[in-house]
C-alpha positions in Angstrom: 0.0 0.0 0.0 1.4 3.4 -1.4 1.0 6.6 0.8 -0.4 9.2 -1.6 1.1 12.6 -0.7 -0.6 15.1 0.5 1.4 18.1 -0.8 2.1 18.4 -4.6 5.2 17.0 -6.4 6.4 20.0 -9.0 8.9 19.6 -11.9 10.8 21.7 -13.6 12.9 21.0 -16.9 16.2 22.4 -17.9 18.3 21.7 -20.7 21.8 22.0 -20.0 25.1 22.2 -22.4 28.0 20.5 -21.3 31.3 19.1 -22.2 31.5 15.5 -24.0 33.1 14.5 -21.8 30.8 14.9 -18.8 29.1 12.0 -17.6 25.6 11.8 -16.2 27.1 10.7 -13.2 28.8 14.0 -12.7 25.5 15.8 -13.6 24.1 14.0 -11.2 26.6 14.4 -7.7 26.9 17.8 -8.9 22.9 18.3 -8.3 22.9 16.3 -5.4 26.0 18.0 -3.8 23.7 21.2 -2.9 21.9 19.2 -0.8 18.0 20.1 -1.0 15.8 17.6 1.2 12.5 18.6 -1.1 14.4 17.2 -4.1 13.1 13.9 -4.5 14.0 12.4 -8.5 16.7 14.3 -10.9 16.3 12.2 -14.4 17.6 12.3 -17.7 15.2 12.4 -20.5 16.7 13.6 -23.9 20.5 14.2 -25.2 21.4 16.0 -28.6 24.9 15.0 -30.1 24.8 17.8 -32.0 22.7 21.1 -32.5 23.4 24.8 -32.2 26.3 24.5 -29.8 29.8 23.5 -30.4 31.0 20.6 -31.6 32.8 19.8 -28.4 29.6 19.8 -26.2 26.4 18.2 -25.8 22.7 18.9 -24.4 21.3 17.3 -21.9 17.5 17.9 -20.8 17.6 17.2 -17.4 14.2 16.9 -15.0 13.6 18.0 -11.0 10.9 16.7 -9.0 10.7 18.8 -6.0 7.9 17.8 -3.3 7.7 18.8 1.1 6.0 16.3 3.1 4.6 19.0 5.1 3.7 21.9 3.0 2.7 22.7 -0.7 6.3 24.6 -1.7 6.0 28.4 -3.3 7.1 29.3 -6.8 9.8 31.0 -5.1 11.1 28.1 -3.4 11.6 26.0 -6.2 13.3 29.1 -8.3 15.7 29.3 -5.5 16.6 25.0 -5.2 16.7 25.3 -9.3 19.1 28.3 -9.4 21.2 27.2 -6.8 21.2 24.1 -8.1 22.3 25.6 -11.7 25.0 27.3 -9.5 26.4 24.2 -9.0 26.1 22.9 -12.6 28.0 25.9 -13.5 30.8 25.9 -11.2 31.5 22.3 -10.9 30.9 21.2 -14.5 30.7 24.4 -16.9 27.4 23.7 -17.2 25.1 26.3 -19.6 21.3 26.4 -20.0 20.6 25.9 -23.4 18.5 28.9 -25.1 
């Protein structure tokens, strides 16, 4: 038997341009390094080889479930986790958004 929550899960997408060399395993510590307890799933769900970016990059589209087991989080909240967590993108792997 599954508990449903009572608070709502919200996702936000971001398409990111990195290095070829960067795998999603970096990606993912360097998201999970800032440490936000309301993050519940980062997951990959579309990768372009090639596209209006260098040669010697890739995008990712990368997805963040946020979701509080005790109160319905503000549009605010989840602007801050998603910019600090493209903070940390940036610094630790040269991360862009892709525009």
């Amino acid at each position: 038997l599954q508990v449903i929550p009572r608070f709502p899960a919200i996702r936000r997408d971001f398409s990111l341009v990195l290095d070829k060399g960067t795998r999603y395993a970096d990606i993912e510590n360097a998201v999970r390094s800032v440490k936000i307890p309301e993050l519940m799933r980062i997951e990959p769900f579309d990768r372009l080889e090639s596209g209006p970016f260098d040669e010697s990059k890739y995008a990712l589209a990368i997805s963040l479930t946020y979701q509080s087991s005790e109160r319905t989080l503000t549009d605010d909240e989840i602007d801050n986790f998603s910019q600090t967590i493209l903070n940390s993108l940036r610094q630790r792997l040269g991360a862009e958004l892709r525009h």
